[in-house]
C-alpha positions in Angstrom: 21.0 6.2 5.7 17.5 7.1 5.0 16.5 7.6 1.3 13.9 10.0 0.9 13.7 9.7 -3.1 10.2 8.0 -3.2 8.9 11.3 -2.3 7.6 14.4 -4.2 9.9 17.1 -3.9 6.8 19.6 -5.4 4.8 18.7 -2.4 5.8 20.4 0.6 3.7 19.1 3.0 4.7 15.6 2.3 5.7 13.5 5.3 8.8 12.1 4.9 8.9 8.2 5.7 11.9 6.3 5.4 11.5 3.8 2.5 12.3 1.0 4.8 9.4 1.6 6.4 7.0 1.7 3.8 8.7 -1.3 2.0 7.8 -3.3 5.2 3.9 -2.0 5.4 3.7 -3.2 2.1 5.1 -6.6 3.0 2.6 -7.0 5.7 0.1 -5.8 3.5 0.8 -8.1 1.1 0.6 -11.0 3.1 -2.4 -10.1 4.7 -4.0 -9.9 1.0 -3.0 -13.2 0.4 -5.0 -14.6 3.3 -8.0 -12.9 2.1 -10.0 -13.0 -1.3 -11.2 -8.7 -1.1 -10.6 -6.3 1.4 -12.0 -2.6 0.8 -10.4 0.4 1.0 -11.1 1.3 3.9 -10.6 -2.1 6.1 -6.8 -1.3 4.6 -6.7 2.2 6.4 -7.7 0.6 9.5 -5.8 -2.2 9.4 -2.9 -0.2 9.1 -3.6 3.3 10.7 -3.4 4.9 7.1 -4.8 7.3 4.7 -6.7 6.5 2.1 -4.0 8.2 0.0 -1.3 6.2 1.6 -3.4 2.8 1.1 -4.0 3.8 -2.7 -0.7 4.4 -3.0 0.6 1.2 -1.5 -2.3 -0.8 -3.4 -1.0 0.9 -6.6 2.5 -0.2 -6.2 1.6 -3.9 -5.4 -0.2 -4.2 -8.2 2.9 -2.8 -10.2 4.4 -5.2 -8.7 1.5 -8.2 -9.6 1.3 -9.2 -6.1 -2.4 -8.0 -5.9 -5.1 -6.6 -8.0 -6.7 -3.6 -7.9 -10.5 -3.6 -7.9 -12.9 -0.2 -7.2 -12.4 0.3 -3.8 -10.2 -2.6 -2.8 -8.0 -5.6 -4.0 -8.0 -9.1 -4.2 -5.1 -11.5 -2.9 -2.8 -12.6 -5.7 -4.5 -16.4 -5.8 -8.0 -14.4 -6.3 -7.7 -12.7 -9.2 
């Protein structure tokens, strides 16, 4: 079963990933973070073949999660920061 509840039901033109899927991006981003003391923005959206909303939003949500931190315009591994 896909659950579609981590996205905005006011935004029609939201894509509609299955959370499975974005749980796993963010598990490879993650690790790749961890090899690496800052990465920008917009290495992230290339890395990955997202955009800069999606990064931002995954950035965000590891932070939440204090596996990275946030910096302007990037992040820093966990063991950086």
């Amino acid at each position: 079963m896909i659950d579609f509840n981590h996205i905005r039901a006011d935004c029609p033109a939201a894509l509609k990933v299955a959370l499975h899927i974005v749980a796993a991006r963010r598990d490879k981003l993650a690790a790749w973070l961890q090899q690496r003391s800052y990465v920008p923005l917009t290495e992230v959206c290339a890395r990955f073949e997202i955009s800069e909303a999606t990064a931002r939003r995954d950035l965000a949500a590891l932070a939440d999660q204090k596996q990275i931190r946030r910096t302007h315009g990037g992040a820093l591994g966990e063991e950086y920061h």
